[in-house]
N, CA, C, O and CB atoms as a CASP TS submission, in Angstrom:
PFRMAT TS
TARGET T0000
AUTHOR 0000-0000-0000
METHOD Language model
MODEL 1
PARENT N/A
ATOM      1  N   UNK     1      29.319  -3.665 -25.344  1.00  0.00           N
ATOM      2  CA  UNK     1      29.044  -2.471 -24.588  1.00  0.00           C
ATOM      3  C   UNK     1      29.777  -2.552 -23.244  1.00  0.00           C
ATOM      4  O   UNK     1      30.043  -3.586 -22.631  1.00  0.00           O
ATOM      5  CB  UNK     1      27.521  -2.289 -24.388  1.00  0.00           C
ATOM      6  N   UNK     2      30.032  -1.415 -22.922  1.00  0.00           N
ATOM      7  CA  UNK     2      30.763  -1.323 -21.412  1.00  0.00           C
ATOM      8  C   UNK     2      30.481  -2.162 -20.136  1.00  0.00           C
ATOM      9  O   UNK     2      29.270  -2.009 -20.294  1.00  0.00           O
ATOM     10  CB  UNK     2      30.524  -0.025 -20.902  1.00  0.00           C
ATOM     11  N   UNK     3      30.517  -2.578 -19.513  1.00  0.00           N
ATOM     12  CA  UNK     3      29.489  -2.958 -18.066  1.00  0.00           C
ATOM     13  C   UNK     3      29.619  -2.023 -17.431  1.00  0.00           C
ATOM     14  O   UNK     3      28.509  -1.812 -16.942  1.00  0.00           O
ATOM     15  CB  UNK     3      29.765  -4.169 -17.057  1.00  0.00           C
ATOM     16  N   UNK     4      30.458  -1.108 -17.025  1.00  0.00           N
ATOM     17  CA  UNK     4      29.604   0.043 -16.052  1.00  0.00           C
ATOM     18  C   UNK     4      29.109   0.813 -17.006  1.00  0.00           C
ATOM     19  O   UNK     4      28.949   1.782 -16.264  1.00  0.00           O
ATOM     20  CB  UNK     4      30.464   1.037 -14.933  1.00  0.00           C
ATOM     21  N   UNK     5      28.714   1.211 -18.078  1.00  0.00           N
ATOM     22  CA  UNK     5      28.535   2.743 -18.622  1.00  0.00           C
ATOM     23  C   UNK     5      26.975   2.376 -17.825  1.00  0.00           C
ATOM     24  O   UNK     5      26.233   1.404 -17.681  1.00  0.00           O
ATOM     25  CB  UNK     5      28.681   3.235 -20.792  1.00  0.00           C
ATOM     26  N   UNK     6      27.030   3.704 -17.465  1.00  0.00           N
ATOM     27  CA  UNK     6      25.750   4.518 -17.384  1.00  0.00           C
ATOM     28  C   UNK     6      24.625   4.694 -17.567  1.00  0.00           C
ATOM     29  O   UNK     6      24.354   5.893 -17.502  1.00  0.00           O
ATOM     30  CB  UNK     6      25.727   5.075 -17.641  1.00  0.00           C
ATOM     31  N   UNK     7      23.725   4.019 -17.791  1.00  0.00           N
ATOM     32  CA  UNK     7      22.524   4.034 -18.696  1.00  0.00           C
ATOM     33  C   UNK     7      21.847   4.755 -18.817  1.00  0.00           C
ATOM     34  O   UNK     7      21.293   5.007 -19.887  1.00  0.00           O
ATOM     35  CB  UNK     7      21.830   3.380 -18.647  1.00  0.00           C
ATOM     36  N   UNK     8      21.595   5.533 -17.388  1.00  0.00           N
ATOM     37  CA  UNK     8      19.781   6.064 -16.717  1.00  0.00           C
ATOM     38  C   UNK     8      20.779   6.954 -15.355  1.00  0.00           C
ATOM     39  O   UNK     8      21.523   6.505 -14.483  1.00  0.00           O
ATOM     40  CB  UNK     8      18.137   4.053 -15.822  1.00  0.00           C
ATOM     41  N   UNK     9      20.223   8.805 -15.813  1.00  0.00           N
ATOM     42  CA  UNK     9      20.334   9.412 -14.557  1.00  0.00           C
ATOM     43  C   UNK     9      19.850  10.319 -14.427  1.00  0.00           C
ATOM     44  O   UNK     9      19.664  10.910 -15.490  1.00  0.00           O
ATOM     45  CB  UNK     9      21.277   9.628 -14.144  1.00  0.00           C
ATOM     46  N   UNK    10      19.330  11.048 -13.145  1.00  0.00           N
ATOM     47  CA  UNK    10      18.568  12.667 -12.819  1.00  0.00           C
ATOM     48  C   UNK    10      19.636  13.397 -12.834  1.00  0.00           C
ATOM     49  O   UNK    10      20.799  13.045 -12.631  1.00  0.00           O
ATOM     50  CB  UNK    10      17.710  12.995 -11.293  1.00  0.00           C
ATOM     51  N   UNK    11      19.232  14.391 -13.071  1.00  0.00           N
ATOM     52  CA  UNK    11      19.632  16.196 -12.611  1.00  0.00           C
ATOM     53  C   UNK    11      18.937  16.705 -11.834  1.00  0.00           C
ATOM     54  O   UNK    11      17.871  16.255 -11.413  1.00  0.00           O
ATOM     55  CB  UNK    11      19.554  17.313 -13.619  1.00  0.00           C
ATOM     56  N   UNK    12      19.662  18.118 -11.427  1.00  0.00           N
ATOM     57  CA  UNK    12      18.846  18.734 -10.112  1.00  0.00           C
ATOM     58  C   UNK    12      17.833  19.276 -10.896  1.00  0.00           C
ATOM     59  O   UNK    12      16.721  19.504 -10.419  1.00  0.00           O
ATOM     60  CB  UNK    12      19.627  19.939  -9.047  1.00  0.00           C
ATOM     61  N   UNK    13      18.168  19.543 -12.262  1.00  0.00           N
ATOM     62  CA  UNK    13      17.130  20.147 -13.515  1.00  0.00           C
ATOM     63  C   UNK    13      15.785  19.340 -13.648  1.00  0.00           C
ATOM     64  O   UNK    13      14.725  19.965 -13.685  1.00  0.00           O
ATOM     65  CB  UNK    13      17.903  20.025 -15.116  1.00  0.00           C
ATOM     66  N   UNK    14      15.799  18.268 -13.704  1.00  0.00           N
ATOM     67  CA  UNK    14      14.649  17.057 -13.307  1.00  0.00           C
ATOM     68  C   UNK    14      13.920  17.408 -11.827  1.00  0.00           C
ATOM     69  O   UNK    14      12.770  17.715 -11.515  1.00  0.00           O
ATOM     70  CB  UNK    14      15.516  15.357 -13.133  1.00  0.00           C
ATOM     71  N   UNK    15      14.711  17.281 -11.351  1.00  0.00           N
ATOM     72  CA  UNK    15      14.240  17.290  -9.738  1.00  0.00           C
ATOM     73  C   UNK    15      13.113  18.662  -9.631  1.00  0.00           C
ATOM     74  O   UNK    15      11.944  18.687  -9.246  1.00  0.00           O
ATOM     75  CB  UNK    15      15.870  17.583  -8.510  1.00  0.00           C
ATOM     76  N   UNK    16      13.901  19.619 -10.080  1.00  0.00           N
ATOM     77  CA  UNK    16      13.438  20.899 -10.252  1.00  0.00           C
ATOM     78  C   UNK    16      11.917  21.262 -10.618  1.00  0.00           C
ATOM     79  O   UNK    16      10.959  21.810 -10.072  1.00  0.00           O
ATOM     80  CB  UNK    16      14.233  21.374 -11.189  1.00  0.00           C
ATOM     81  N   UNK    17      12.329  20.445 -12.261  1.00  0.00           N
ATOM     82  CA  UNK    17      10.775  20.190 -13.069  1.00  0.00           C
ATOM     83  C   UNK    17       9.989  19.751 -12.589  1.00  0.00           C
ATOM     84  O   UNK    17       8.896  20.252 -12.851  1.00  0.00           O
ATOM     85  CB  UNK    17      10.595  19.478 -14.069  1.00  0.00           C
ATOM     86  N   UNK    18      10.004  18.469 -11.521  1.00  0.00           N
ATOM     87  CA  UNK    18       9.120  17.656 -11.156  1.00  0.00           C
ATOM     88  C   UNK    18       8.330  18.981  -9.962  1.00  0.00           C
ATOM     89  O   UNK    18       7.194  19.454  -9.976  1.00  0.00           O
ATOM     90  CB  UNK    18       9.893  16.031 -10.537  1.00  0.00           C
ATOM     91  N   UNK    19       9.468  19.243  -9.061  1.00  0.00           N
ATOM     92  CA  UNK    19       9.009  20.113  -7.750  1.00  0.00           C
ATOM     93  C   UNK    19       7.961  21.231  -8.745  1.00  0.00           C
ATOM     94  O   UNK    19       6.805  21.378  -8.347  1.00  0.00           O
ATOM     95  CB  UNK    19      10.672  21.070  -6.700  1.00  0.00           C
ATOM     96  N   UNK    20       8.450  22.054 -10.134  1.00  0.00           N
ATOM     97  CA  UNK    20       7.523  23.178 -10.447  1.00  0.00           C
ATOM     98  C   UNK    20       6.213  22.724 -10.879  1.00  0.00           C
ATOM     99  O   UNK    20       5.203  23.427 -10.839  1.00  0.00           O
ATOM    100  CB  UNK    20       8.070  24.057 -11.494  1.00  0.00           C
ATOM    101  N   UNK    21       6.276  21.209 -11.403  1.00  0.00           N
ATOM    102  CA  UNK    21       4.936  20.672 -12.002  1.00  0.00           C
ATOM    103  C   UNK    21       4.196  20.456 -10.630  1.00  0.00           C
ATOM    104  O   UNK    21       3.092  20.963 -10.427  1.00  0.00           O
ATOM    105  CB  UNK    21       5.080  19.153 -13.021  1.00  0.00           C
ATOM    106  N   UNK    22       4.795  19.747  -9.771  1.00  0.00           N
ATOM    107  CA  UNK    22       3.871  19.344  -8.724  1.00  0.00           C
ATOM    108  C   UNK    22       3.580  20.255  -7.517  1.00  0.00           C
ATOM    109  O   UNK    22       2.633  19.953  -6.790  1.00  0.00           O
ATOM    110  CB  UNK    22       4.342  18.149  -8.223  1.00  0.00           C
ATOM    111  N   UNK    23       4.408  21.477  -7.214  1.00  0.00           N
ATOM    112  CA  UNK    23       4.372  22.040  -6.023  1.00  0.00           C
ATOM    113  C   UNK    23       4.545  23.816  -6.508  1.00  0.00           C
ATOM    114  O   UNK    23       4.370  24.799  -5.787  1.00  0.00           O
ATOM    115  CB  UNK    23       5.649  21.289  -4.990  1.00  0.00           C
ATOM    116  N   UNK    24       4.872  23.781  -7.700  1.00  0.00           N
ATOM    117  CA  UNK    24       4.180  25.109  -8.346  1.00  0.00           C
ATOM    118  C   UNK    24       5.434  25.549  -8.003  1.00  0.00           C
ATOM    119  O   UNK    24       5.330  26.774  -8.049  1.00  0.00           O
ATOM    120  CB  UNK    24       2.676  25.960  -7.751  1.00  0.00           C
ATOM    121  N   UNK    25       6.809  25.213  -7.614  1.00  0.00           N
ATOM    122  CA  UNK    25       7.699  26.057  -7.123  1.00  0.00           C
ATOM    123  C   UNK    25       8.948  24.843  -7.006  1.00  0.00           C
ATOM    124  O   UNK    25       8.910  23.640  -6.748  1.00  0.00           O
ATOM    125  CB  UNK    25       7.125  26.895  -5.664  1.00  0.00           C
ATOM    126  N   UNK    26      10.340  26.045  -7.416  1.00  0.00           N
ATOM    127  CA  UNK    26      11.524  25.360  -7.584  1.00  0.00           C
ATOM    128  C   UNK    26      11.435  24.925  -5.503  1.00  0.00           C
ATOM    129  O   UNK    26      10.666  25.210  -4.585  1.00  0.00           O
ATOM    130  CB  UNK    26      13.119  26.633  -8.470  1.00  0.00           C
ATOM    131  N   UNK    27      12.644  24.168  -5.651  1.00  0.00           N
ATOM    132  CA  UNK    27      12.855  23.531  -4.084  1.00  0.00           C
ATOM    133  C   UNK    27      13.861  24.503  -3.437  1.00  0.00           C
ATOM    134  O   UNK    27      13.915  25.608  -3.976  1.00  0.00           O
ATOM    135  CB  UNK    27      13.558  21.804  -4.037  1.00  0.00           C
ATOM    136  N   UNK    28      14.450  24.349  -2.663  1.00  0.00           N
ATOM    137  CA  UNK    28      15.495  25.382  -2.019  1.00  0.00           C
ATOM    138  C   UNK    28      16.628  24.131  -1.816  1.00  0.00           C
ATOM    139  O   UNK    28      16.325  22.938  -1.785  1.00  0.00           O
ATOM    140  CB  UNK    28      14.885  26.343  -0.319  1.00  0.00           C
ATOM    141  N   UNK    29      18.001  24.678  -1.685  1.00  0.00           N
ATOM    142  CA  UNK    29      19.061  24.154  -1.383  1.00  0.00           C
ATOM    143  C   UNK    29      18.797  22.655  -0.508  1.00  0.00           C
ATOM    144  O   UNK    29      19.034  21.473  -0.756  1.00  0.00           O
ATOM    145  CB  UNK    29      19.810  25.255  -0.678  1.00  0.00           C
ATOM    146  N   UNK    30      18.179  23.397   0.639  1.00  0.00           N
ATOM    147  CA  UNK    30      18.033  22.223   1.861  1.00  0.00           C
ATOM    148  C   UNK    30      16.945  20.965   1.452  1.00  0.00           C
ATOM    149  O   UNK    30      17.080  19.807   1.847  1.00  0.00           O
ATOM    150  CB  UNK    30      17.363  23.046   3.414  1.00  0.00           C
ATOM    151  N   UNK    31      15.521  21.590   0.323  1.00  0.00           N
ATOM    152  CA  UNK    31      14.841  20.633   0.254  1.00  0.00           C
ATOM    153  C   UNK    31      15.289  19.503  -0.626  1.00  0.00           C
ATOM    154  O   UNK    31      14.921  18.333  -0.518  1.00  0.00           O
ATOM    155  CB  UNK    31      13.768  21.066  -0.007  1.00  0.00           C
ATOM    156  N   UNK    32      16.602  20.268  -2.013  1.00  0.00           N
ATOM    157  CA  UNK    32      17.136  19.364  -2.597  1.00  0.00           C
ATOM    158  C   UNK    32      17.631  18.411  -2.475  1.00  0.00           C
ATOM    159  O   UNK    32      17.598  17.495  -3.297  1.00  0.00           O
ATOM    160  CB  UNK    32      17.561  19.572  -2.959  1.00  0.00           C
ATOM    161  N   UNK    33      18.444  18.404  -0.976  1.00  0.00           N
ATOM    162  CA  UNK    33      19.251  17.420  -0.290  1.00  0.00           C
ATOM    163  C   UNK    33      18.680  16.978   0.255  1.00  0.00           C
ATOM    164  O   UNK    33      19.666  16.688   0.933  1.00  0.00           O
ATOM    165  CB  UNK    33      20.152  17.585   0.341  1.00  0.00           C
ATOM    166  N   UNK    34      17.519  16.304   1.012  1.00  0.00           N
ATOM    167  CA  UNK    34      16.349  15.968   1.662  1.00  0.00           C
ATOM    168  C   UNK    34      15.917  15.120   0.474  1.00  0.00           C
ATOM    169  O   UNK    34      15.880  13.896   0.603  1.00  0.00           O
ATOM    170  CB  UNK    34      15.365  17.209   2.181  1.00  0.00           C
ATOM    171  N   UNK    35      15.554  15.762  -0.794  1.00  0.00           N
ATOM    172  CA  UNK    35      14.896  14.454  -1.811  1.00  0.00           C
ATOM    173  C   UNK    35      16.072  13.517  -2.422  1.00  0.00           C
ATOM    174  O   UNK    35      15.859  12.313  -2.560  1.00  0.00           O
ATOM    175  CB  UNK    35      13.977  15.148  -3.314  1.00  0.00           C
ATOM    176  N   UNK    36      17.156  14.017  -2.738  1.00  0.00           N
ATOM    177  CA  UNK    36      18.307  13.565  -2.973  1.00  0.00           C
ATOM    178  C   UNK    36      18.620  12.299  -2.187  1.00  0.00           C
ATOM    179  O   UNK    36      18.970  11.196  -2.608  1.00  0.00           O
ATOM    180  CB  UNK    36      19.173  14.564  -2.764  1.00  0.00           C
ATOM    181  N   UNK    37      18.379  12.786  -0.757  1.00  0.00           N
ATOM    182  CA  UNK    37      19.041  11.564   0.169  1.00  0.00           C
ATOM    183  C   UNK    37      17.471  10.366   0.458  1.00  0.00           C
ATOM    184  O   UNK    37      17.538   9.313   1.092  1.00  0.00           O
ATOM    185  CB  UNK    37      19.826  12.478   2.120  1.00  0.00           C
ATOM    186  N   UNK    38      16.456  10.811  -0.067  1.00  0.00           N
ATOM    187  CA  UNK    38      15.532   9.549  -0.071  1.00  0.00           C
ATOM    188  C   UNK    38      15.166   9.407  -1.860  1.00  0.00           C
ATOM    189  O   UNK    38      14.281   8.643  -2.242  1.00  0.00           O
ATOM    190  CB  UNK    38      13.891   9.870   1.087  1.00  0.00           C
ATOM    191  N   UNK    39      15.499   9.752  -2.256  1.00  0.00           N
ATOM    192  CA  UNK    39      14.657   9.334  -3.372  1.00  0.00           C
ATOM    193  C   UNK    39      14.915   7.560  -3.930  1.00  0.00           C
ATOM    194  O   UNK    39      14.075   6.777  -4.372  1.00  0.00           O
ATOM    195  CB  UNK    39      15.057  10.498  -4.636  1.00  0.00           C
ATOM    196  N   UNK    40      16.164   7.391  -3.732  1.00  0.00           N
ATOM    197  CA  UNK    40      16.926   5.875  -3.712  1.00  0.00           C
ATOM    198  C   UNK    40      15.925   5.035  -2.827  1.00  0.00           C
ATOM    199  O   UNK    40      15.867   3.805  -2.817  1.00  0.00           O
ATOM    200  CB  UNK    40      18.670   5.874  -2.921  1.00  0.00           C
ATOM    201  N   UNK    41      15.181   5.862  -2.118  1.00  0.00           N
ATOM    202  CA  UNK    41      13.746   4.426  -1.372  1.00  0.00           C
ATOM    203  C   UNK    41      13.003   3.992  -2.578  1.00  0.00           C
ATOM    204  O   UNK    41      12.642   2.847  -2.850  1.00  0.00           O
ATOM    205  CB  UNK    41      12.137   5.175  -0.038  1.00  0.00           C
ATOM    206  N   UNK    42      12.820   5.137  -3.293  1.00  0.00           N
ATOM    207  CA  UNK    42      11.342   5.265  -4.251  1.00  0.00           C
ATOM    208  C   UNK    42      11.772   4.611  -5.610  1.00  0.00           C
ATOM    209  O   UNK    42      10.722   4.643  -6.252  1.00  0.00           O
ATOM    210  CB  UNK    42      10.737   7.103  -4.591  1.00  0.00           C
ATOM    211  N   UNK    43      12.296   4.294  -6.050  1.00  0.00           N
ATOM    212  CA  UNK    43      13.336   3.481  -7.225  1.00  0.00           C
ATOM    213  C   UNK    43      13.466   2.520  -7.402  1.00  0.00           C
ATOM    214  O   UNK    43      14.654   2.211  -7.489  1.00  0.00           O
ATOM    215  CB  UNK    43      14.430   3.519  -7.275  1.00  0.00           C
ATOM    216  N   UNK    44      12.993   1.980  -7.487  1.00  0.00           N
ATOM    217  CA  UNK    44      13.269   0.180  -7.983  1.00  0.00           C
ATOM    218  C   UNK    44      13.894  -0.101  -9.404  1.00  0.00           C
ATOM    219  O   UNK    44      13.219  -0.548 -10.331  1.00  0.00           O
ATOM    220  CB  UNK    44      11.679  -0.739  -8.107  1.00  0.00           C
ATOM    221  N   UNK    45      15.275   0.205  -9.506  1.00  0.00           N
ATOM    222  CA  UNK    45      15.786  -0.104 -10.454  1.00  0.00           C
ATOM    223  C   UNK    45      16.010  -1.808 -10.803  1.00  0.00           C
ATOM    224  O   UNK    45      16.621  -2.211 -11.793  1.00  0.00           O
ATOM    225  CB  UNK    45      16.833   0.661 -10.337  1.00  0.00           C
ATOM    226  N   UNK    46      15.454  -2.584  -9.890  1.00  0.00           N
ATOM    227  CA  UNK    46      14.909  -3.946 -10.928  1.00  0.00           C
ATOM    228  C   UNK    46      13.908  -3.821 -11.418  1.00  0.00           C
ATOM    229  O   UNK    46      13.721  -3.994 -12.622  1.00  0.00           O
ATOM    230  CB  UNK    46      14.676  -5.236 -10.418  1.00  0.00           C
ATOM    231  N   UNK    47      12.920  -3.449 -10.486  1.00  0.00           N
ATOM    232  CA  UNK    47      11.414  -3.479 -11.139  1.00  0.00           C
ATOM    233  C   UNK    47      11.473  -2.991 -12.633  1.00  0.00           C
ATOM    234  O   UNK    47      11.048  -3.673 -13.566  1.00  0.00           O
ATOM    235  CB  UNK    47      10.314  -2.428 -10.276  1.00  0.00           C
ATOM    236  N   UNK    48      12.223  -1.345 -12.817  1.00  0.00           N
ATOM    237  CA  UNK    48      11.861  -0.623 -13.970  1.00  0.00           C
ATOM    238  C   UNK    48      12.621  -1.439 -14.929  1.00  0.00           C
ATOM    239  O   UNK    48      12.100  -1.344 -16.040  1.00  0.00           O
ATOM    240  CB  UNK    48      12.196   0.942 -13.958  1.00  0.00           C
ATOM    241  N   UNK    49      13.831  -2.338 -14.924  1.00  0.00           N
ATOM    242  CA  UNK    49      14.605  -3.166 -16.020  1.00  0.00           C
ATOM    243  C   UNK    49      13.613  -4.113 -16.523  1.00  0.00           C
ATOM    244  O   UNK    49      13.056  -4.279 -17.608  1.00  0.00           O
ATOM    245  CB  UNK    49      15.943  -3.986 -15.465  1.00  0.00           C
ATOM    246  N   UNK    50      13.564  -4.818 -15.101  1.00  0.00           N
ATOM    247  CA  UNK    50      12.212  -5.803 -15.425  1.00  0.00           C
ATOM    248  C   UNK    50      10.881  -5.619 -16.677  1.00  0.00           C
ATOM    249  O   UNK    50      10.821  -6.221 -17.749  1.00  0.00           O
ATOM    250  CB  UNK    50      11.410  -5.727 -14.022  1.00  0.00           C
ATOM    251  N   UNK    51      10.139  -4.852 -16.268  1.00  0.00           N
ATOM    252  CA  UNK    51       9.167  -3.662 -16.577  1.00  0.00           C
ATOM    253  C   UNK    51       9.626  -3.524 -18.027  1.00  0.00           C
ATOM    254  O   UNK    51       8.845  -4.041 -18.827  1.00  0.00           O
ATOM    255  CB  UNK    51       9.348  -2.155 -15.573  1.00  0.00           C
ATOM    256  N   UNK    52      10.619  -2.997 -18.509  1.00  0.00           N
ATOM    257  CA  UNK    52      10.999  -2.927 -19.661  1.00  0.00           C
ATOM    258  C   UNK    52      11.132  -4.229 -20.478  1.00  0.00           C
ATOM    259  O   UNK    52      10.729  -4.473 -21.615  1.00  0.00           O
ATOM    260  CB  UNK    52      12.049  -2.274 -19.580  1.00  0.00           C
ATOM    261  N   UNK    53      11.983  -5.206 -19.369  1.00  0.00           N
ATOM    262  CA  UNK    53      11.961  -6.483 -20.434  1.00  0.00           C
ATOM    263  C   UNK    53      10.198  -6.767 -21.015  1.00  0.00           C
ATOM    264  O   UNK    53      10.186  -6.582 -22.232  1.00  0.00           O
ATOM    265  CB  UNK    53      12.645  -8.141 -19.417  1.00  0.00           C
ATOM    266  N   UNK    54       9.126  -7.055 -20.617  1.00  0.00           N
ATOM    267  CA  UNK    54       7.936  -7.570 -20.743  1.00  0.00           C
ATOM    268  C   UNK    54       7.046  -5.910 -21.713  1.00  0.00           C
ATOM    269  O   UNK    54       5.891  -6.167 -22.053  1.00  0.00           O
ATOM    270  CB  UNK    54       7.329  -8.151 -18.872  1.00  0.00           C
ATOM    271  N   UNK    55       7.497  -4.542 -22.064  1.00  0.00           N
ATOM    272  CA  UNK    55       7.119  -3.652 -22.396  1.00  0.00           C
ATOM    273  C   UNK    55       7.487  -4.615 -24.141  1.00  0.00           C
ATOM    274  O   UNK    55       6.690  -4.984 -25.003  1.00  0.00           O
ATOM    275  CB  UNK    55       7.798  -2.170 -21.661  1.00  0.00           C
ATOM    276  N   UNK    56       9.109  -4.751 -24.066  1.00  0.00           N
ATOM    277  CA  UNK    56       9.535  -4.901 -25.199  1.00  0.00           C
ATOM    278  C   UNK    56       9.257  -6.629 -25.660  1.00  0.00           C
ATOM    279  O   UNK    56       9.665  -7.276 -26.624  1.00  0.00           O
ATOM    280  CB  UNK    56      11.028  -4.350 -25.139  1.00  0.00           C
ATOM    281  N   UNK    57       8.667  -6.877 -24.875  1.00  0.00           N
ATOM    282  CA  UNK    57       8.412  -8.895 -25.239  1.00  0.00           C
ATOM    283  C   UNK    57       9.670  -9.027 -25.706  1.00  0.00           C
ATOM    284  O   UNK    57       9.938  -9.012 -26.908  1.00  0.00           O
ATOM    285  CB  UNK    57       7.066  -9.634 -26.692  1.00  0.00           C
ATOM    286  N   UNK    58      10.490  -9.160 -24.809  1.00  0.00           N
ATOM    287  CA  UNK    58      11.592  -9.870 -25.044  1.00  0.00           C
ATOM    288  C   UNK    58      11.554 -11.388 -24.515  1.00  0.00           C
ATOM    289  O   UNK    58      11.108 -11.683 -23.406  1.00  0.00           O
ATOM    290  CB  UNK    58      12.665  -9.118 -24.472  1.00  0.00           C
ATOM    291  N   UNK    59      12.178 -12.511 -25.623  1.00  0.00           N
ATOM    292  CA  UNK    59      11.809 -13.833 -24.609  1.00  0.00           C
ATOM    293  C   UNK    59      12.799 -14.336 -23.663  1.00  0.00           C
ATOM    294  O   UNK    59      13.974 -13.967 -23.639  1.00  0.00           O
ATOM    295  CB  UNK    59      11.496 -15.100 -25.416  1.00  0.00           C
ATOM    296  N   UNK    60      12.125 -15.431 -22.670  1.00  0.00           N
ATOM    297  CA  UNK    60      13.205 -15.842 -22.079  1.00  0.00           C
ATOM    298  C   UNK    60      14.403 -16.957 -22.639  1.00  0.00           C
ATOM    299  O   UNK    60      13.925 -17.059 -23.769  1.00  0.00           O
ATOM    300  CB  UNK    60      12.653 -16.238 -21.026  1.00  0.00           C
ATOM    301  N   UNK    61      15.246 -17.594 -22.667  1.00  0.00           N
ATOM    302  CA  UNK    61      16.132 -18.530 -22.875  1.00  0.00           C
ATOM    303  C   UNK    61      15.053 -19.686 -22.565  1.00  0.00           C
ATOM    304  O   UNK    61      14.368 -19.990 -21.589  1.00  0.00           O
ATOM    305  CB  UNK    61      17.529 -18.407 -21.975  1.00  0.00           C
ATOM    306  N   UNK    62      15.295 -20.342 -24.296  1.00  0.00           N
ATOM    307  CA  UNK    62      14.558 -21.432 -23.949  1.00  0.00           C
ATOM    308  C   UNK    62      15.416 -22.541 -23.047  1.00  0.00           C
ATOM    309  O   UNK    62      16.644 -22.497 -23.126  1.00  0.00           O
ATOM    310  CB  UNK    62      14.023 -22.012 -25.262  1.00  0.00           C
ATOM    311  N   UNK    63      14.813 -23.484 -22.233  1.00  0.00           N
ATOM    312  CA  UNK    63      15.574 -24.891 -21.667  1.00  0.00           C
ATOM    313  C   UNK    63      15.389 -25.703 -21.925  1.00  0.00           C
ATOM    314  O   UNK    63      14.231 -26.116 -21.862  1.00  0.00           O
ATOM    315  CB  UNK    63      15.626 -25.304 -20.694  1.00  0.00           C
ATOM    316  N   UNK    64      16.385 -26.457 -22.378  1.00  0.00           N
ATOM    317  CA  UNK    64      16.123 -27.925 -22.623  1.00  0.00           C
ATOM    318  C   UNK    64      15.412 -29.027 -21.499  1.00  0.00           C
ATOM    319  O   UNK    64      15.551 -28.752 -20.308  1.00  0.00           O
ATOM    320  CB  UNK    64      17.477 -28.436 -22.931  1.00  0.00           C
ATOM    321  N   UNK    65      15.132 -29.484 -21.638  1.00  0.00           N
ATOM    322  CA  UNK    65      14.967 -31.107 -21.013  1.00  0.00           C
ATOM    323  C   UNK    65      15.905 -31.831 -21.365  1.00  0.00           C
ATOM    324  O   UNK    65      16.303 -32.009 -22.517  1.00  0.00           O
ATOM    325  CB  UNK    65      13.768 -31.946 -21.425  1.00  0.00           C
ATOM    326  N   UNK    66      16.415 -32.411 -20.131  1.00  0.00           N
ATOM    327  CA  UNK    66      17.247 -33.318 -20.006  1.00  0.00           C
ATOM    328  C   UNK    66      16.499 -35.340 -20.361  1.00  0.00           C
ATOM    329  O   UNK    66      17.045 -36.434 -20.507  1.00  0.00           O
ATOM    330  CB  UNK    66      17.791 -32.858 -18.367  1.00  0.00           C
ATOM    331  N   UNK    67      15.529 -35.008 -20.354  1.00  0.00           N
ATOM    332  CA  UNK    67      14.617 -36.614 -19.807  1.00  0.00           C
ATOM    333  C   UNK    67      14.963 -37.287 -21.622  1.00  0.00           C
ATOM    334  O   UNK    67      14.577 -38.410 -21.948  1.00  0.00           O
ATOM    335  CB  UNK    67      11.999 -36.307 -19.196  1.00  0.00           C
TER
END
């Protein structure tokens, strides 16, 4: 597989959905760019990789002993 491809991304269409589910109403131009430029606080894209490894019990690499 690639190393940069892409995995995981929003749209303003997302953004949108979230604002009509939670605030009953699309956002305006200015509020878009306002969540846009913080939302990268709220994201922990290790946590959620992480998070996934232990969802899917994936194991770790076993280690030897050296002794």
């Amino acid at each position: 597989m690639r190393k940069n491809k892409i995995v995981y991304s929003l749209c303003i269409a997302d953004i949108q959905e979230v604002a009509e589910d939670e605030l009953c109403r699309k956002l305006t131009d200015d509020e878009l760019k306002k969540v846009i430029d913080k939302m990268g606080d709220y994201i922990s894209w290790y946590d959620s990789i992480s998070n996934t490894f232990v969802a899917l019990e994936l194991k770790e690499a076993e280690v030897e002993d050296d002794e």
